[in-house]
N, C-alpha and C positions, 0 to 999 in steps of 0.2 A: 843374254838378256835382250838384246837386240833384235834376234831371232823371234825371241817369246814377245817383244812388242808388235813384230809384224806378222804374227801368227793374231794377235787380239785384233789388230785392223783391220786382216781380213776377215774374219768374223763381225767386226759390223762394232768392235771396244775401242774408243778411241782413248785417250787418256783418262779423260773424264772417266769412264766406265772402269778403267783399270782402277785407277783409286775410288769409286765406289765399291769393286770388288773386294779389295783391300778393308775397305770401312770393316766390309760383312764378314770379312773374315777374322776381324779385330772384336767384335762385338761378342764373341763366347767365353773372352777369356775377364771384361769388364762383368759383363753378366753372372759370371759363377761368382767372382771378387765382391761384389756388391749387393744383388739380389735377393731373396728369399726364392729355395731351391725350385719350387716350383714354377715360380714366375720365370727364373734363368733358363730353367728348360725350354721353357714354351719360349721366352728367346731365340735358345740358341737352335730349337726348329724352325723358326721361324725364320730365321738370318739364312739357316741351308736353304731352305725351300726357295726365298728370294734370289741367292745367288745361285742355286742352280736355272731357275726360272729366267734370268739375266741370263744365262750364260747358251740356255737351249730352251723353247718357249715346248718343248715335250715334255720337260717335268711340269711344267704347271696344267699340260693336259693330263697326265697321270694323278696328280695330286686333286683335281677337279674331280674326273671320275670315280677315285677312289674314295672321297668326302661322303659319297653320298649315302651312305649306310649309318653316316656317324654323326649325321649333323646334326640330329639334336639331342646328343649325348651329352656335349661341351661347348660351352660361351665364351669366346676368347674378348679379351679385355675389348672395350668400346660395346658391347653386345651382340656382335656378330659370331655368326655359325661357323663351323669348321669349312665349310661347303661356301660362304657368301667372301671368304676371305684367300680361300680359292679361286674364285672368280674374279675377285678384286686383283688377283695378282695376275691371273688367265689374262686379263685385258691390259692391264700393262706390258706382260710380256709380249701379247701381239700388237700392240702397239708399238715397243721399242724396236721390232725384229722386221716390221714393214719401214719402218723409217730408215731403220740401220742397213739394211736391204733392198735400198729402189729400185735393183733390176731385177729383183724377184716379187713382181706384183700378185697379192692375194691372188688365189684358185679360187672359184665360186662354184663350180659344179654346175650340176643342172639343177639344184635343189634350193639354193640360194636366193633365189628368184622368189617363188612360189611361199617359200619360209618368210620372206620380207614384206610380201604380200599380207599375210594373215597377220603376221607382228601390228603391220599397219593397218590394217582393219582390225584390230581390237584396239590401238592406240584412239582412230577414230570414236570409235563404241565408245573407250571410256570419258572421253571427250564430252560428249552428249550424253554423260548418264543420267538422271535424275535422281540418283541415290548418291554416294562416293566416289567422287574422280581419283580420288586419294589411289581408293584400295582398286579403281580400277587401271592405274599407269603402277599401280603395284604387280596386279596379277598382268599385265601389259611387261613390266618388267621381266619378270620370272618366265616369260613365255622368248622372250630376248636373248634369254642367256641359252637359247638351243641354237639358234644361226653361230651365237659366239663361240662354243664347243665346235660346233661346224668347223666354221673357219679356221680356230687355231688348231684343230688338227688334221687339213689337208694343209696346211701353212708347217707345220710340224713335223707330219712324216713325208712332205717333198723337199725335205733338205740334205744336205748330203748325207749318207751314208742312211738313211733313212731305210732304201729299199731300190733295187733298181729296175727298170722295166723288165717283165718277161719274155726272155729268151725265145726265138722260136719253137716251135714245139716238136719234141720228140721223146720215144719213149710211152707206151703205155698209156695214149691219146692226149699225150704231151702233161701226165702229170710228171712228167721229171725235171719239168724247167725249174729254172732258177727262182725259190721263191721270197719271202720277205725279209728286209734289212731288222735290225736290232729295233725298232722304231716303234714296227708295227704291231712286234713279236710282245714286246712293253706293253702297247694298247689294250689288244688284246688281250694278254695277265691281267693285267687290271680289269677287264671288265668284266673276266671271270672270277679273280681273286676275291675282289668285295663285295656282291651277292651269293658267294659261298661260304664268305666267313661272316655272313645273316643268316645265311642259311642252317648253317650248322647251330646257330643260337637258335635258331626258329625251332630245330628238332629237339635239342637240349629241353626248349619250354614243353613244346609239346609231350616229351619222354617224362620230364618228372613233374608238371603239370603245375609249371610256374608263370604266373599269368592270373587276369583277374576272373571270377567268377561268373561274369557276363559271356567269357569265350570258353564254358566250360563246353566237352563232347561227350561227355560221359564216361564212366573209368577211373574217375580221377585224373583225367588228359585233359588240356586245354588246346583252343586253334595254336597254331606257330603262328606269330608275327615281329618274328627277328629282332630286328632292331630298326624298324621301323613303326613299331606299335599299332600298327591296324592290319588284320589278318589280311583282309582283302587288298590294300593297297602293295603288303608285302605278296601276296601272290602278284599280284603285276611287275614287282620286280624282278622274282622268281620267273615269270613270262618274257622279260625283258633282256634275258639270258642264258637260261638253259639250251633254247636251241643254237646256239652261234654253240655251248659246247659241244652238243650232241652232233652239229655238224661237221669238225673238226676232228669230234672219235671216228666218226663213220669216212672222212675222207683221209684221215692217219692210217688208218685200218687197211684202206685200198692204194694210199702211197706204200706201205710197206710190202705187201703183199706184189706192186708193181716194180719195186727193187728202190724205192725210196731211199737216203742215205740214214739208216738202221739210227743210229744213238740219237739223235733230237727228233726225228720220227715218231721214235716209239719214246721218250719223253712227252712229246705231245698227245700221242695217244691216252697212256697215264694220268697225265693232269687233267684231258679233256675228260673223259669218263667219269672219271673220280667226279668231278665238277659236276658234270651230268646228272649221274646217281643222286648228289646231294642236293643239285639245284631241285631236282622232279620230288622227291621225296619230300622237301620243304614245301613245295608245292600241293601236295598231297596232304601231307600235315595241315597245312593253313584249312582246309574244309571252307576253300574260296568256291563257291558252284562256279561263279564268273569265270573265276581263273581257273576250273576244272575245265568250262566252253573254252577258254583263248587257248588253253595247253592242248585239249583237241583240234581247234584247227590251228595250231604251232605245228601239232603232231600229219600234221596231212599235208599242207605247204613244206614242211621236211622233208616229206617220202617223197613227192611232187617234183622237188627240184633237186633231191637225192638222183633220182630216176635221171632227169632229164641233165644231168650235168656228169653221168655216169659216160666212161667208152663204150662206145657204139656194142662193143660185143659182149659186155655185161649185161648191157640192160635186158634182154630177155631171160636170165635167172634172174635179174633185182625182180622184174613183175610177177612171177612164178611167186618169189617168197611174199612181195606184197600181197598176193590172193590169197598166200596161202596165211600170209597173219592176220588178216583183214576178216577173214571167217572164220580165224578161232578167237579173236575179239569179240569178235557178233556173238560166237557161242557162247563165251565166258560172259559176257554180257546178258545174253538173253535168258542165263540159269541166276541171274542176280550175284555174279563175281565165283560163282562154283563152289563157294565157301573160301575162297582165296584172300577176298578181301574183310574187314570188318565190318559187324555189322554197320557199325557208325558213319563209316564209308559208304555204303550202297544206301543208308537210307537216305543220306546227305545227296545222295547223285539222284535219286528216285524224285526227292519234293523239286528239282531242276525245273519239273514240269509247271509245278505253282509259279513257277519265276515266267513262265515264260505264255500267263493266260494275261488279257486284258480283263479288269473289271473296273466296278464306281466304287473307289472305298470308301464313301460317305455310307456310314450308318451298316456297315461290317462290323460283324461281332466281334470283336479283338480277344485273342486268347495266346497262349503263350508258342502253340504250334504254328499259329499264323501271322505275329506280330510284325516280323521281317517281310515276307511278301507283303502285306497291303500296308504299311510303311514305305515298302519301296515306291508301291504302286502312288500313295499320296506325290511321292515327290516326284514321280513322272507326271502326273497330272499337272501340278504346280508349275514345273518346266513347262507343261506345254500350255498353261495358261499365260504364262508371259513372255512368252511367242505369239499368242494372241493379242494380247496389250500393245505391244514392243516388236512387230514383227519386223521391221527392218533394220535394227543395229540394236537390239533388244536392252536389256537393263544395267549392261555396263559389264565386263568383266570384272569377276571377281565380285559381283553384286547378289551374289545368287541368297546366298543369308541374307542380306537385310531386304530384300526384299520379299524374301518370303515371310521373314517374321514383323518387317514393321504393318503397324495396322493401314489398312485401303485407305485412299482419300474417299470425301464424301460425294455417292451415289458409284462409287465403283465397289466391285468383290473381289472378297483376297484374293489373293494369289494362293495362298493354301489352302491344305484341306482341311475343315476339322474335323477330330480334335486334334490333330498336327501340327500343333504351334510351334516345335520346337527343328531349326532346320538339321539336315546331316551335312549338308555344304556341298552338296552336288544332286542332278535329278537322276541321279544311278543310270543316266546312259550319257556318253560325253557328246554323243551327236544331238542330242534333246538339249544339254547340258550348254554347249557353246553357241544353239541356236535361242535358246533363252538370254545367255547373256553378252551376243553381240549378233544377233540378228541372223534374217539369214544370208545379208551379206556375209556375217563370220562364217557361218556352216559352209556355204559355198567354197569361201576361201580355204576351209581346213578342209574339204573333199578334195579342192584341187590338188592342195600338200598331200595328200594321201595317195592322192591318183599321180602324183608326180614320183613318191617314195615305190611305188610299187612298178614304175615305168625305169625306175633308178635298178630296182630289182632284176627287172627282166634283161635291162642291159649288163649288168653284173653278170648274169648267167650263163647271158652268148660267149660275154669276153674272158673268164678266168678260164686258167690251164694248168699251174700247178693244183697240185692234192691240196697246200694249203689255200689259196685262193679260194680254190672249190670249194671246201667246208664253209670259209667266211659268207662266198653267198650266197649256199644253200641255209646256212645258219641265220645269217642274216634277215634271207626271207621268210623264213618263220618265225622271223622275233615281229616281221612288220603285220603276220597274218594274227598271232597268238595275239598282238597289242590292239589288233581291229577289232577283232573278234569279245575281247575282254571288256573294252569300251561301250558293248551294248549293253553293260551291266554297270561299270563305276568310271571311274575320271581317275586313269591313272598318270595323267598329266598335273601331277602332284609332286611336291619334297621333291623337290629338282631332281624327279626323274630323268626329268628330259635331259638332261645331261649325256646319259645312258644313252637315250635315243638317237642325241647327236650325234656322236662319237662311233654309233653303229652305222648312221647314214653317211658319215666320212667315209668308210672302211667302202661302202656300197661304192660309193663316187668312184675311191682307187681302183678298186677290181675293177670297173667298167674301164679306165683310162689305162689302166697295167701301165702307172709311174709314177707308185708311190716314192 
C-alpha cells in the first residue's frame, strides 16, 4: 500500500486525488442500488470516463474525438451534448495534469500561436458586433475548443510511455525505426473509428434509402449523411479522414514489403484500408460536389507527399504508376465514367460546372434543376455584401443568419438577395464566410492559420522516418489540402469538427518534433 501511495505521487495524486479516485469508484455500486437503470448507466459511464480522465488526461482526448459523430444523438442531464461534456472534462483534465506537473510545461507547437491569433480576432469581432455578442463569444467559443484539443494532446501523447523519439534511421530509408507508443496508436483508432462507424450509417442510408425526401438521387437512394444529418457537412467529415487512412495503407503496404515487424504491420494495414474503402465510398454516397472537389485535391496532395516521402529508389516506379493512373482517370473520365459509374454519379459530377460559374441571381428563373446553384450563389452574394458594409471586423461571428434575415435599417439594402429570405447559415465558401463575419482582419488571421498548418505539413514531411510516421503526414496533408479545397464550397468548421482538425494538427506537430 505504501508502494501504490508513492506510485500516485509520482503521477501528480496526492491524497486528495486518491480519495477522489475512491469517490469514483464508489459511485457504480450507489447508482445501480438507487437509480432508475438508465440514468445509473449514464452514471456509472460517466464516473469511468472521469476517473480515467483524472488518472491520464488521453482518455478524455479519445473520448473528445470520438464524441463527435454522436453529439447530437443524446442530451445528457443539464442539456448538454455528448461532445460539450467531453470537453468539459478535456479541460479539467488538462488542467489538473499542468498543475500536477510543473516540470512538464505545456508544448505549443508552432500552431499555437497563429490558432490564438484568430480565436482572438473573432473574440474581438464579436465584441463590436451590431447584431449578437451572445451568439458571437458562442461561435468565438466553439472555435476555442480547437487550440484546447491541440493542447491536450501534445500534453497527452508527450507523457510517458506515450511514444518515444525516433531512432536513427536504418533500414529501407529508415522505415524500420522505432515507431509510436500506445498513445498515439489510440489517437489514431479514434479518429478513424468514429467517421467509419458514420460512415457505414451514411451507406446503410444511402443503400436502403432511408432519409428524407429532399436528399432523394433517384432510385429509391438517398445522399448519405451519417449521423450527422447534412449530407454535405458529413462529406467534410468523410474529408476529414479518409486520407490519414489511405495514408497509413499505402505506408503499411511499403513497411511490410521493407521487412516491417509482420503482425501489427499488417494489422494496420487491414484496419487502414478497410477504413479507407468505407470512408471514400461514404464519400461518394453523400453526392457532396464540394466534397467530390476536397476528395480530389485530398486525392493529389496524397500522391504528392506519397511520392516525395517515398525512398529515394522507389520513387521513379511511384511516378511511372502515377502517369500511368493519372491518364486512365482522364480516360475514364473523359468517356463520362466508361459506364463504371452511375448515371447519378456522373451527372451529379457534370452540373460541378453550374457550381463553379459567377452570376446575379436577382430575377433567375428558379426551377427545380437550378434551385441549389443560384441559392448558393444568393448567399455568396449576401457574404460578400457584408464585407462591403462590415469590411474590417465584419458582422460578428456567428452572425451570419441574423443578419442576413433581419430586415436593413433605414436608407441602407439588405444584405440578401431576393426572394432569399430565408438563411442556410453559411455563404457556401468559409473564406467569403469568415470575411463577412469578422472582417478581413478574421480572413487574414485564418489564411495565416492555414499558411501555418500547411508550413506545419511540410515540416512533417522532411522529419518522419518510420512507415508509420510517413503515412500520418502523408495523410495528414491531404486531410489539410481535401479540407481547403472543400471550403470553397461550405463551412465545414461546424459540429465540433474542429475537434477532428485538432487532433490531426497535433499528430503534424509530433512528426515534425519525433517526440511524441
Amino acid at each position: 500500500m505504501q508502494r501504490a501511495g508513492s506510485v500516485l505521487r509520482r503521477r501528480g495524486i496526492g491524497h486528495g486525488g486518491w480519495l477522489a479516485t475512491l469517490a469514483l469508484a464508489a459511485l457504480p455500486g450507489f447508482a445501480i442500488a438507487l437509480l432508475p437503470l438508465e440514468l445509473a448507466a449514464l452514471l456509472v459511464l460517466g464516473a469511468i470516463a472521469a476517473g480515467l480522465a483524472l488518472l491520464d488526461p488521453v482518455w478524455a482526448l479519445y473520448l473528445a474525438v470520438l464524441s463527435v459523430p454522436v453529439q447530437e444523438l443524446w442530451l445528457l442531464p443539464g442539456g448538454l451534448s455528448v461532445t460539450q461534456a467531453a470537453l468539459l472534462l478535456a479541460v479539467t483534465s488538462l488542467a489538473l495534469h499542468t498543475l500536477a506537473f510543473p516540470a512538464q510545461p505545456l508544448r505549443l507547437g508552432r500552431l499555437f500561436v497563429p490558432l490564438a491569433i484568430f480565436v482572438w480576432t473573432l473574440a474581438l469581432s464579436a465584441a463590436f458586433s451590431p447584431y449578437s455578442r451572445v451568439e458571437g463569444l458562442r461561435e468565438t467559443a466553439r472555435w476555442a475548443t480547437v487550440p484546447l484539443v491541440y493542447l491536450l494532446a501534445l500534453r497527452a501523447l508527450s507523457q510517458a510511455g506515450g511514444g518515444a523519439p525516433e531512432q536513427g534511421e536504418h533500414g529501407a530509408g529508415g522505415l524500420l525505426v522505432r515507431g509510436p507508443g500506445w498513445r498515439v496508436w489510440g489517437l489514431v483508432a479514434c479518429l478513424l473509428l468514429a467517421p467509419t462507424l458514420s460512415a457505414i450509417v451514411g451507406l446503410v442510408q444511402y443503400g436502403l434509402g432511408l432519409g428524407p425526401e429532399s436528399f432523394g438521387v433517384g432510385g429509391g437512394r438517398v445522399r448519405a449523411y451519417g449521423t450527422i444529418g447534412q449530407p454535405n457537412s458529413f462529406a467534410g467529415y468523410m474529408n476529414q479522414s479518409w486520407p490519414l487512412a489511405a495514408g497509413l495503407a499505402v505506408f503499411a503496404a511499403i513497411g511490410l514489403l521493407a521487412g516491417a515487424p509482420r503482425r501489427p504491420t499488417r494489422w494496420a494495414l487491414a484496419g487502414a484500408s478497410g477504413a479507407a474503402a468505407l470512408l471514400l465510398a461514404a464519400l461518394l454516397a453523400s453526392f457532396s460536389r464540394g466534397g467530390w472537389v476536397g476528395g480530389a485535391a485530398g486525392a493529389l496532395a496524397l500522391t504528392i507527399a506519397t511520392i516525395a516521402l517515398l525512398p529515394a529508389d522507389l520513387r521513379p516506379q511511384a511516378r511511372r504508376l502515377l502517369i500511368g493512373g493519372a491518364a486512365a482517370t482522364i480516360l475514364v473520365l473523359g468517356l463520362g465514367g466508361g459506364g463504371l459509374l452511375p448515371a447519378t454519379v456522373t451527372q451529379r459530377a457534370s452540373s460541378l460546372v453550374n457550381n463553379l460559374r459567377l452570376f446575379d441571381p436577382r430575377g433567375v428563373d428558379v426551377t427545380r434543376a437550378n434551385f441549389a446553384v443560384v441559392e448558393r450563389m444568393a448567399h455568396l452574394q449576401a457574404g460578400w455584401n457584408m464585407v462591403a458594409s462590415r469590411p474590417l471586423l465584419g458582422v460578428g461571428p456567428g452572425n451570419f443568419s441574423l443578419a442576413y434575415e433581419r430586415p436593413p435599417r433605414a436608407g441602407e439594402p439588405p444584405f440578401s438577395v431576393r426572394p432569399w429570405y430565408e438563411s442556410r447559415g453559411h455563404a457556401h465558401n468559409y473564406y467569403l464566410h469568415v470575411a463577412a463575419e469578422a472582417g478581413i482582419l478574421g480572413l487574414l488571421a485564418y489564411l495565416a492559420l492555414i499558411g501555418a498548418v500547411v508550413a506545419q505539413a511540410v515540416g512533417a514531411r522532411r522529419s518522419a522516418r518510420s512507415w508509420f510516421w510517413r503515412g500520418v503526414a502523408a495523410g495528414s496533408t491531404a486531410v489539410v489540402a481535401a479540407v481547403a479545397a472543400h471550403n470553397l464550397f461550405e463551412n465545414l468548421h461546424v459540429l465540433n469538427m474542429g475537434l477532428q482538425l485538432g487532433a490531426i494538427w497535433a499528430l503534424l506537430t509530433l512528426v515534425e518534433e519525433n517526440q511524441p
